[in-house]
N, C-alpha and C positions, 0 to 999 in steps of 0.2 A: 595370283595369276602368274603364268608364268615369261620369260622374256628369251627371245632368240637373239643370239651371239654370233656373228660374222662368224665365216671359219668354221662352226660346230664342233664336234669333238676331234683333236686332232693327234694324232701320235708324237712318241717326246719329242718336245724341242730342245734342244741343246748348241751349244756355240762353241766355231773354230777357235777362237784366242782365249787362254786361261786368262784371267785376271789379276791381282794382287790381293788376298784375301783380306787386308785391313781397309783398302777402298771399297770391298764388298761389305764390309760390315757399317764402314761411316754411311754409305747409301743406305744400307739399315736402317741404320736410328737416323736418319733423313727423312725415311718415309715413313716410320711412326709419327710423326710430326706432323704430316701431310692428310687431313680429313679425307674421309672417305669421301668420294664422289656421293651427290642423292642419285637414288637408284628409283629405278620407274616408278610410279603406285602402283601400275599393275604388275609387276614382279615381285614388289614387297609384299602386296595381298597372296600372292599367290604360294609366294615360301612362308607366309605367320601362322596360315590358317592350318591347325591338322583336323583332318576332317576324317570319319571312318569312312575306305573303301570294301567293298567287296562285291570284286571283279573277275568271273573266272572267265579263262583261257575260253576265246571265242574269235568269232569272224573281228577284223579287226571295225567294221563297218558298224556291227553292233554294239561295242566294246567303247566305241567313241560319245556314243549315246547314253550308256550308262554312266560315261566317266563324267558328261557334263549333268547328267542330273543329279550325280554323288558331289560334285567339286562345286558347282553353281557357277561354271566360266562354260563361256562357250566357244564350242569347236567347230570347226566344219573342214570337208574335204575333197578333195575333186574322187568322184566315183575310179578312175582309172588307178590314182592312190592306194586305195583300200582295198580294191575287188581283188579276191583271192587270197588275202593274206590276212595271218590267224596273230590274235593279239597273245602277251603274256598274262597271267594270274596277278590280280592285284589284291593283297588283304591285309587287313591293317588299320591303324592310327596314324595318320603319318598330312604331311603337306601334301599338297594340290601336287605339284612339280615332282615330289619324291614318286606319283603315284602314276605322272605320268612316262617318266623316265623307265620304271618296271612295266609297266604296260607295253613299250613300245620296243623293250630292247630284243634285239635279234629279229627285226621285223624290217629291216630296212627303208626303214619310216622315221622321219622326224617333224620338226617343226618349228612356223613362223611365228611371228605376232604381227597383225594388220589391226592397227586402230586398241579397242579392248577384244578380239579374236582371236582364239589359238588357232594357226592354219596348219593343217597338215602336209610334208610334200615329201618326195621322195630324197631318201637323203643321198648327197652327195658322195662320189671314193673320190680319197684320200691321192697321193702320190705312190702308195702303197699298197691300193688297189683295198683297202681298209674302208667299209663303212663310215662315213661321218654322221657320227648323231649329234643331235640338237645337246649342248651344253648343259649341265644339269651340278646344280650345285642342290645339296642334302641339306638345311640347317634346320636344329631344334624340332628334330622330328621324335615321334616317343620312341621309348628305348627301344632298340632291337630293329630299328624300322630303315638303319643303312646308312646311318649321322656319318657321315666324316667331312674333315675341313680341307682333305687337300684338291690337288690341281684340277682346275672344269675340264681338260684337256685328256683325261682318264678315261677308259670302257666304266659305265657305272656298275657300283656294286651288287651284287645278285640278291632276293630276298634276305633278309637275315645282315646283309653287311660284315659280313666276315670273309667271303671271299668274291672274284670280281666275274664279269661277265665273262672278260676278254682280256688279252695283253698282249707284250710284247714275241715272238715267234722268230728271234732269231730276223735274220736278213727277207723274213715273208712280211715284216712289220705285224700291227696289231692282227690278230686273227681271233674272233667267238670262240669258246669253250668248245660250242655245239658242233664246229668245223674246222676242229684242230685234229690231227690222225696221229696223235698223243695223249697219253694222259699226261696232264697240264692241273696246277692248280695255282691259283691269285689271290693271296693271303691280303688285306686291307689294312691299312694302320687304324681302322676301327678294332680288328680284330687283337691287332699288336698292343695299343692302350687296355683295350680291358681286362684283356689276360697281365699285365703290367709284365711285358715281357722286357727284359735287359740286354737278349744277348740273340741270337741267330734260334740257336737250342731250344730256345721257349718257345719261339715261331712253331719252330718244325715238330714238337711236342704234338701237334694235330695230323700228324701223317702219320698213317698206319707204315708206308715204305722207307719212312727213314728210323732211323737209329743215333744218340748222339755217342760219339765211342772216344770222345776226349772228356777230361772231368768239369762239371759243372766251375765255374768261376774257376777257368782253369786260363792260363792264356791264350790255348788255340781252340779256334770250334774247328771243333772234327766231327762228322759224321759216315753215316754206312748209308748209301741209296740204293736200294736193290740190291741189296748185297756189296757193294764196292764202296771204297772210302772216297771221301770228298773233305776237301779242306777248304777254312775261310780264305784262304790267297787266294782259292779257283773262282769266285765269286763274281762275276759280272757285277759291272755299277753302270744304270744307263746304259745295257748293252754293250759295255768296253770293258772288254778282259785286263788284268795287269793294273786294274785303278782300285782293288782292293789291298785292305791292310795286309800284311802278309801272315798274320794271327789272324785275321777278321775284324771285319768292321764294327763301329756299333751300330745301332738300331732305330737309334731317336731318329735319326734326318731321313727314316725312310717311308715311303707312302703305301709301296707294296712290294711284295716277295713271293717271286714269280718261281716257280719251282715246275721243270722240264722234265720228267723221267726219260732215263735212256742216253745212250749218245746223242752227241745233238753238235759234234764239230763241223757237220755239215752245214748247219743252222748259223752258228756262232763263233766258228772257226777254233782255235786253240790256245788252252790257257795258258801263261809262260808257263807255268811252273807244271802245263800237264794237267790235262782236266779227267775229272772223273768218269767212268765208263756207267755209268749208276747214271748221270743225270747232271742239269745244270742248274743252278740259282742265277735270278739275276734281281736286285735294289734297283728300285726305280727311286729315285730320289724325291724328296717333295718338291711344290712348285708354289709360288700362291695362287691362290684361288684370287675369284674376282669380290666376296667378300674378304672385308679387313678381319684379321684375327688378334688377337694376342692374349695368349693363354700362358701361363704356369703353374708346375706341376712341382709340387712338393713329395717327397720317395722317399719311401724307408725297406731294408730290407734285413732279415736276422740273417748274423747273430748284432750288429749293431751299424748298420750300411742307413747313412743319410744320406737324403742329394736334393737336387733339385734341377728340372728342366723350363730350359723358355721356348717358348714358340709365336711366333709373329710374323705377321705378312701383310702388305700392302700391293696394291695395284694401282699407276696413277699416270698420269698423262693422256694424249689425244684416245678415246676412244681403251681407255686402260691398257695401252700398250706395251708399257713397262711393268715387270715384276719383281719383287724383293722378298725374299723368306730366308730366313736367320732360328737356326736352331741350336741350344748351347744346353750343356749339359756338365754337369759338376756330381760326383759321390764318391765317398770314401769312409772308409770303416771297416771292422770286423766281420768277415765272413762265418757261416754255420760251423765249419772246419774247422780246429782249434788249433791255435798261434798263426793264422791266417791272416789277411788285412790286403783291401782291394782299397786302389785309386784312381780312378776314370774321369777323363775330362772331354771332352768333344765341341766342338767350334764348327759349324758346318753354315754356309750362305750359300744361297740360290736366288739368282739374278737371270731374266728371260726378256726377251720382247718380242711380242708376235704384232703384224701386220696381216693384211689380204695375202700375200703372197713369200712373206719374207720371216721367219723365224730362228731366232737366234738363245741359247740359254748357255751360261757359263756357272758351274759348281766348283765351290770350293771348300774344303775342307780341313781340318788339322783334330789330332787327337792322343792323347798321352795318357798311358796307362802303365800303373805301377801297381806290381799282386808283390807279396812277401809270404814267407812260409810256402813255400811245394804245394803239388797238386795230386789228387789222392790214385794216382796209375803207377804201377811198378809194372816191371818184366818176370820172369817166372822160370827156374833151370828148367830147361827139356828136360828132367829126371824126376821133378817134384810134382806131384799131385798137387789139384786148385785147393786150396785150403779154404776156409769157411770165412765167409764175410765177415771182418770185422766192422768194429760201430764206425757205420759211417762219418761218427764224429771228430773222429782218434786222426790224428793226422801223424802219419810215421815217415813223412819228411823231416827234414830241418829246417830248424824255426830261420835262418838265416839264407836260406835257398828265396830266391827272387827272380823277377823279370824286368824289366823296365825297358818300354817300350814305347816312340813315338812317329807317328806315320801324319805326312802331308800326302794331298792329291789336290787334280785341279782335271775336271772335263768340259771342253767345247763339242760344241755342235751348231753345224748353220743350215738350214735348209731353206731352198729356194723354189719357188713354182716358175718355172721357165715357161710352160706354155701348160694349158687347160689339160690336166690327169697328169701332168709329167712334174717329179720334183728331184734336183741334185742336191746330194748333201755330202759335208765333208763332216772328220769329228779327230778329235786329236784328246789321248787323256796321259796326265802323267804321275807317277805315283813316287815315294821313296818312303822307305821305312827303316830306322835306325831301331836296334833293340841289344840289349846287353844283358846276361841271365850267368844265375850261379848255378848249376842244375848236378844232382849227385842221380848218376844212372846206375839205378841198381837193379838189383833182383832177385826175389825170394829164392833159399836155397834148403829149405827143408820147410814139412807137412807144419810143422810149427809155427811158420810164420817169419823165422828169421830172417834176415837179407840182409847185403851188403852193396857197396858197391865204390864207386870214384866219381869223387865230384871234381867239375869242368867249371872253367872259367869262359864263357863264349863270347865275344864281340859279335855282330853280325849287321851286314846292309845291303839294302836292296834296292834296285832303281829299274822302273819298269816304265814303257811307253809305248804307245798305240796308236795307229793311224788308222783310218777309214775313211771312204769315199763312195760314193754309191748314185744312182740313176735309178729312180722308178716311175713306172707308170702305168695307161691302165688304155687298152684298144679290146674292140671285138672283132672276132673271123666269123661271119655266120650269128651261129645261133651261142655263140661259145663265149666268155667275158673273160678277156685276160688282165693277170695285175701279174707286172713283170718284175723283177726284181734283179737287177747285175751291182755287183760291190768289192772291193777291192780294199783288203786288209793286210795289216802287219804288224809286229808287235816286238819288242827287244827289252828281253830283261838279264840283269847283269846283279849277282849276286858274288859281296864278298863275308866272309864267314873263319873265322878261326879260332880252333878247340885248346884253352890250355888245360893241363891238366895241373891241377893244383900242387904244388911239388911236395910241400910241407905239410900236407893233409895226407896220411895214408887211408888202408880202407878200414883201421879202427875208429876213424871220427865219423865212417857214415854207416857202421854195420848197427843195424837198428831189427827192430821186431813190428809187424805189421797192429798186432793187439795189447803189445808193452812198450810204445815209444823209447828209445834211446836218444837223448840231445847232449849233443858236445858242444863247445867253445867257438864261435866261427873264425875259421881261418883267418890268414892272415892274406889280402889281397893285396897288398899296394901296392906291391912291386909290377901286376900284370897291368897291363896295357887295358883300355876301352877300346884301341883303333880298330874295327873290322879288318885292314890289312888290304894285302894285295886283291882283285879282284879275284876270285876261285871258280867261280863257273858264267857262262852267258848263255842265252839261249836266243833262238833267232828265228820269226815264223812271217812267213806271207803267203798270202793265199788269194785268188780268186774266185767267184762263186757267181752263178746264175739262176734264178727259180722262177718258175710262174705258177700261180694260180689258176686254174682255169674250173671257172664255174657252169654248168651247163644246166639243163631239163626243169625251167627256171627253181634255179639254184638249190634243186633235189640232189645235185651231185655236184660235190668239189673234188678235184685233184690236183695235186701237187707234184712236181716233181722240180728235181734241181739238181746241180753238182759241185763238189768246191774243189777247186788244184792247192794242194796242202803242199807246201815246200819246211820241215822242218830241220835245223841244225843246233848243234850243242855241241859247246867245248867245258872242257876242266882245265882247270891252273893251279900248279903245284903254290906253295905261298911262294915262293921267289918272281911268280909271275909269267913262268916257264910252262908251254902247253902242252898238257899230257897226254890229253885224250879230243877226241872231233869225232864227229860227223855229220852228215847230211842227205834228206833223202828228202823225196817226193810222192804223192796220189794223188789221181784224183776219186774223189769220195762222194757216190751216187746217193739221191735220195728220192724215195717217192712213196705218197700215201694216199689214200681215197676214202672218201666220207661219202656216204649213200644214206638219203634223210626218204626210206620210204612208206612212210606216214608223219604226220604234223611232231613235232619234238621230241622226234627218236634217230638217233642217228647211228650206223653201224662205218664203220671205218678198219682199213688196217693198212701197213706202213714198212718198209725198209726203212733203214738208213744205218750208213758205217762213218767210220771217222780212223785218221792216223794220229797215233797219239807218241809222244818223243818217250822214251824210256828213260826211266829215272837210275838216280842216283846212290849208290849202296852207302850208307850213312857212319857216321863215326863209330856206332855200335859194331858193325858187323868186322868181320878179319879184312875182310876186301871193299873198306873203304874208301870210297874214290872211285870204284868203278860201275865205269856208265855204259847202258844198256841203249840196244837200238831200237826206234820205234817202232810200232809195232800196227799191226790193225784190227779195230775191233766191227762189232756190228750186231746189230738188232733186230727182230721180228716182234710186229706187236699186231695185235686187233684185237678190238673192243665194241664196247654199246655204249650208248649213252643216253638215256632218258630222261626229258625234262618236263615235271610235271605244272610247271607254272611259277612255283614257290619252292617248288622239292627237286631237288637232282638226283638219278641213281646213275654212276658209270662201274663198266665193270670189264678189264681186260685179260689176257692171257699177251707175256714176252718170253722172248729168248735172246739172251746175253752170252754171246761168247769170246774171254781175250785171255792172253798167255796169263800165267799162274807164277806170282814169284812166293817162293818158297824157303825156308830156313835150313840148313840143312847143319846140323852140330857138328862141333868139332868131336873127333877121334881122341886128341888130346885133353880136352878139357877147356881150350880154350875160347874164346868168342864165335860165335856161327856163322858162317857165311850165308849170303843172300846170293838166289839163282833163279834161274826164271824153267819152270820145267812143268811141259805138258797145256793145257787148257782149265778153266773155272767155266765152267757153263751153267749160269743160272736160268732156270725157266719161272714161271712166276704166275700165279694169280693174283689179281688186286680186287677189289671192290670197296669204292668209294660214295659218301654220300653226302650233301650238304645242302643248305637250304633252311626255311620255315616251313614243313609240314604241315602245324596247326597254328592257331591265333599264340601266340605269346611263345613259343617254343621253336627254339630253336638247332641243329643237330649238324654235327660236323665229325667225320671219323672214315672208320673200314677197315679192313680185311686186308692182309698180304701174307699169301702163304707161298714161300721161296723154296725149290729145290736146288740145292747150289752144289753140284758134283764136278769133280773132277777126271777130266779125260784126257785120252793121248799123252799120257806121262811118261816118263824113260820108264822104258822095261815092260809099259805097265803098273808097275808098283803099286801105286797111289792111283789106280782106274777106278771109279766108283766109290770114293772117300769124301764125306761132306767137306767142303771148304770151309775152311776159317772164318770166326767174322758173322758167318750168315745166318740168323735163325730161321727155323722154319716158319711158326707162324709169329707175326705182328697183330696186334691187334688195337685199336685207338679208337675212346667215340667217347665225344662232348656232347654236352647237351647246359642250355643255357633256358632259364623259364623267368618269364618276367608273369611279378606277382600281382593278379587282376586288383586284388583288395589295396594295395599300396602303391601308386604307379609312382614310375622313376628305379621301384626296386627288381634286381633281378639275383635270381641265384645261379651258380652254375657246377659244375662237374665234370668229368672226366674220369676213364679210365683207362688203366695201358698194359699192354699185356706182352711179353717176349718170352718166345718156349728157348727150351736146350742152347747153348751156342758154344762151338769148338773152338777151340785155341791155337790148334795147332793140325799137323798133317805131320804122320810118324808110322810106319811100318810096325811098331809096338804096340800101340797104343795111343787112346782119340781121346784126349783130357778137354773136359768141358767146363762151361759156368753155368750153375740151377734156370731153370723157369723160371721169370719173377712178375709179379704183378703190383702195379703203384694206383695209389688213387689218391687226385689233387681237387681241391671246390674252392669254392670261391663266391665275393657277393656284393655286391655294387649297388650303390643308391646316385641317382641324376636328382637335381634337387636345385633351386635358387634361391639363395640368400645376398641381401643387399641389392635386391635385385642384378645379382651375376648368376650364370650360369657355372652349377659346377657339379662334379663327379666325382664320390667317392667311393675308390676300390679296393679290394681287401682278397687276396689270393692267397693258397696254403699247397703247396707241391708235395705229393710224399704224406700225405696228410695222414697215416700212420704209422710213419716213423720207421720202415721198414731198413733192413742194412741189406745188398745186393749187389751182387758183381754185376755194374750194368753194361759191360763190354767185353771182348777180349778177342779184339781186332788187332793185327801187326803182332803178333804175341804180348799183348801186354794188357795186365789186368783194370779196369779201370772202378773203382768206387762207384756206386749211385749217390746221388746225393743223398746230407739227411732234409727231415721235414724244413721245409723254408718258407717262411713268411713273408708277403709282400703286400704293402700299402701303399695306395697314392692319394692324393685329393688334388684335382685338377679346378683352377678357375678362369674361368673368360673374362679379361678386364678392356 
């Protein structure tokens, strides 16, 4: 049976004051200690039992009838409740609770418990003008049926349990999939466990619109969204920019990965470092739930990578109003790559307390990462032709090339209900990242494969920090339902950075062959310094913003509209600490979309929105490094469909993308190429996306993006109607997961991926490309209890034919696919 929870579902909580991450951890193992509270019978009965449902989409009045004669609990509702509103598809194995959480989502319905009675009532908005549904915790439900153990305080997951109903939306708070005038997708840490992903990469592996254009077990995730690059620093954590790693974070501590297409600074305001015009991510961190956990997860990955992950959570005090979740993670070993060798550690605590009115969460984090031997992306002369994949195996780095890297953070949030629909909240997050790397930039200089280049001694650090404050609430005019949103951000990150060049290394110790490794001696470092040095650049962003929601024609139509006052500024500093270069400018940056639902779970929508983005930095590579670029503005057109058939989703849009174009331009002499911003990148796009349970035991997640990414308004002309760099035309991605009727607990799964043609560069000569490539990865997991514990074991193959492919060549630079990679877990609940 199931049990109603004060509050219902509520959007993240987080807290003003960071705390000391070793007092977060002894609260920890304090509350492992601490018995779980007894939990109702009628709650308990209600999450043990899995019972088969099969409920299709109807009145919701009907649907409640069915569910008590499937579940054997009984409902009832006030007629005013029900009348008129259509229920979701429910089908399956699964608990009472699991069946009734699908049933009800997007219906703005939830419910009581009175005595042994599930009561139905209308459910409550939020501070954020967000739905509150009734709290819904998933456990030991059969496979594929939406298991996960994080926070009750989440949108629940959508059939299938691989991605979510609903998330975060930037400063609109939580918003439904079905009423977002975005395409939007909500990946699950159910989906992140089974696929036994490690890194950002693997996540995004199920989106037809992105690309990963940094190397596998490389140190930074990089990827292409809709054509434009995105890096792990731009990464929202809990909705605060500037709290990620500035490589990227890792993945254990996270619950879900909330992926925006599109600008969205409107939304979210601005990265330090410059958000991408493709789109935004944002880590929702775990939380505990209100059952106790404590799982560990044993990992292995080829060519010889051991580890092992903890997960644990308790909830305790009056009415469980304190929370504690502590995730730690350990691996190290030899990568597929040969003379490779990764070492990852992560520390992450998550501490909350909610009341009736008062909610408080502080995260905190630390993580140390050490990769050895390079990473398989070279550069490429503007003169030489792409040369043929070598084995992906061959690593034509130096074995003595490294990274070493470690990043602390810490995020508050406090939220308050002042008065009935109104909530203030503040949130403050702070980040630093110390990293130190041996790196030889080269680049291939004939069809053969040869390359050279100069290896670099880098120090480098970063210190980034966030503020926010915000007001929501939620009134009607009429027939019209507003959920307001005003908030007040800023953010200051300060980077210092300095390249030595190795003096006693010339370029015979790194001139190598991409398909005949050459390994020299490693230099001689001791005389260079680790200190990062003087500060080199800052960056400085505050901005204001307003949006409301307004729902009308009972709630056949939503719109949105909003604006943000963008103030960004940037300096450079020579290393003596002398300022080179400033400036600073201002927008404001409109947004507005409309979702029109006219028939039951179809919704058609379309959307403005622009954003000012700070101009980047010309990098140590280029002749005119050091100089900085002014911001600039970009902007969006999207509409779409979206169709929800109960259990199945189909969405499907048409964008247009356009922002200035930086370009490469070679030297006359021979020497390094300067970097210049000339003319426009105008991507237009189709996507279509699908996900869900179709049938009983089969599951399906993927789609379509076909990109036309041309070039306009360039000096002269020139370069007018040239495919941009980076973009392939078409993507193509679709999973599909089958649990086997004859064996239950087991399930199989697959994947495949698919990227046509992709240019490298823009030249009035000549348009030098990387081939078409096509990967295919499966996979196979048994759920299964022994010693009476609950456990999982899962067994992944990436690349499962071994294929060698240039899988990028983004920013001019070529990047390796991986080879075939092996991954194992076995997860137990103790």
């Amino acid at each position: 049976m199931t049990i109603f929870l004060r509050g219902g579902l509520r959007p993240r909580r987080d807290a003003l004051r960071p705390a000391l991450l070793a007092t977060a951890l002894g609260t920890g193992l304090i509350a492992l200690a601490v018995p779980a509270q007894a939990q109702d019978a009628a709650s308990s009965a209600g999450q043990a039992a899995t019972r088969r449902f099969d409920i299709p989409a109807q009145s919701l009045a009907s649907a409640i009838n069915m569910f008590g004669r499937q579940s054997g609990l009984q409902v009832t509702a006030e007629a005013a409740v029900v009348n008129g509103v259509r229920s979701q598809a429910v089908q399956g194995d699964m608990p009472a609770i699991t069946a009734l959480s699908h049933m009800l989502s997007g219906t703005g319905v939830t419910w009581r418990m009175a005595g042994g009675t599930i009561v139905l009532i209308a459910a409550p908005r939020g501070g954020d003008g967000a739905v509150q549904l009734g709290s819904v915790r998933v456990e030991g439900g059969a496979a594929g049926t939406g298991t996960y153990s994080g926070s009750p305080d989440l949108p629940p997951a959508y059939a299938g349990g691989q991605v979510a109903t609903g998330g975060q939306l930037g400063l609109l708070g939580n918003v439904g999939v079905m009423d977002t005038p975005f395409n939007v997708t909500r990946y699950t840490s159910e989906l992140i466990e089974n696929q036994n992903s490690r890194s950002l990469l693997d996540v995004l592996d199920n989106d037809p619109s992105i690309r990963a254009s940094g190397a596998r077990d490389g140190e930074t995730t990089t990827v292409i969204l809709r054509g434009f690059e995105l890096t792990g620093r731009e990464v929202l954590v809990n909705g605060m920019f500037g709290a990620s790693d500035t490589r990227g974070t890792m993945i254990e501590a996270v619950e879900r990965v909330e992926v925006h297409k599109g600008p969205s600074a409107m939304l979210n305001g601005v990265s330090p470092w410059g958000s991408s015009y493709g789109g935004s991510i944002n880590y929702v961190l775990k939380r505990a739930g209100d059952t106790p956990l404590n799982r560990v997860t044993a990992t292995y990955a080829s060519e010889s990578q051991f580890g092992a992950n903890l997960d644990v959570s308790r909830r305790f005090g009056a009415n469980k109003g304190f929370g504690v979740r502590v995730n730690a993670v350990w691996r190290d070993g030899a990568t597929d790559v040969d003379h490779t060798d990764n070492r990852s550690a992560m520390l992450a605590a998550a501490l909350d307390y909610r009341s009736d009115d008062l909610r408080v969460t502080i995260d905190l984090g630390h993580q140390d990462r050490l990769l050895k031997g390079g990473w398989s992306s070279t550069r490429i002369s503007s003169s030489v032709a792409v040369p043929k994949a070598p084995d992906a195996r061959t690593n034509s780095k130096q074995k003595w090339e490294f990274w070493d890297g470690q990043n602390d953070y810490a995020i508050g949030r406090i939220e308050y209900d002042f008065a009935p629909g109104w909530t203030a909240a503040a949130a403050y997050s702070r980040n630093q990242s110390d990293e130190l790397y041996i790196q030889v930039i080269d680049s291939i200089s004939n069809a053969n494969g040869n390359k050279s280049g100069y290896p670099y001694w880098i120090p480098a650090r970063s210190r980034n920090e966030s503020y926010e404050g915000s007001v929501k609430g939620k009134f009607d005019t009429g027939p019209i339902a507003h959920s307001v949103s005003v908030i007040a951000s800023a953010n200051n990150a300060k980077r210092g950075q300095l390249n030595y060049y190795i003096a006693n290394c010339t370029t015979g110790c790194a001139a190598s062959n991409i398909y005949t490794p050459i390994y020299y001696p490693a230099p001689d470092t001791s005389a260079l310094s680790k200190d990062a040095g003087r500060l080199t650049s800052q960056y400085d962003y505050e901005g204001q913003a307003v949006a409301d929601i307004m729902t009308m024609a009972d709630d056949r139509v939503v719109l949105m509209v909003g604006a943000r006052r963008q103030k960004v500024g940037q300096k450079t500093f020579s290393t003596a600490g002398a300022l080179t270069r400033r400036y600073n400018r201002s927008r404001v940056s409109p947004s507005v979309g409309m979702v029109v639902k006219p028939v039951e779970n179809l919704s058609v929508y379309a959307s403005y929105i622009e954003s000012l983005n700070p101009g980047g930095i010309a990098s140590s590579y280029y002749a005119n490094a050091g100089d900085i670029f002014m911001p600039f503005v970009t902007d969006q057109y999207e509409a779409g469909v979206k169709y929800d058939l109960g259990t199945f989703t189909v969405t499907a849009d048409v964008f247009q993308i356009a922002v200035p174009s930086a370009v490469e331009v070679a030297s006359t002499t021979g020497g390094s190429p300067t970097l210049e911003y000339d003319g426009l990148q105008r991507n237009r796009g189709i996507e279509l996306n699908l996900f869900g349970q179709p049938f009983d035991h089969l599951r399906l997640l993927g789609g379509v993006m076909y990109l036309d990414a041309e070039m306009t308004k360039t000096e002269g002309g020139l370069n007018d109607g040239r495919r941009a760099r980076g973009s392939p035309e078409f993507n193509v991605n679709l999973g599909a997961e089958w649990d086997v009727p004859m064996v239950p607990g087991l399930t199989v799964t697959g994947r495949v991926v698919y990227t046509s043609r992709e240019y490298i560069d823009l030249t009035t000569t000549r348009a030098r490309s990387i081939p078409a490539w096509t990967r295919v990865d499966a996979g196979i997991r048994y759920a299964f209890e022994a010693a009476g514990r609950p456990m999982q074991l899962r067994l992944t193959a990436d690349n499962l034919f071994d294929r060698n492919y240039w899988a990028a060549a983004s920013r001019g630079v070529l990047t390796m696919g991986a080879p075939r990679s092996i991954r194992a877990s076995l997860a137990i609940d103790f």
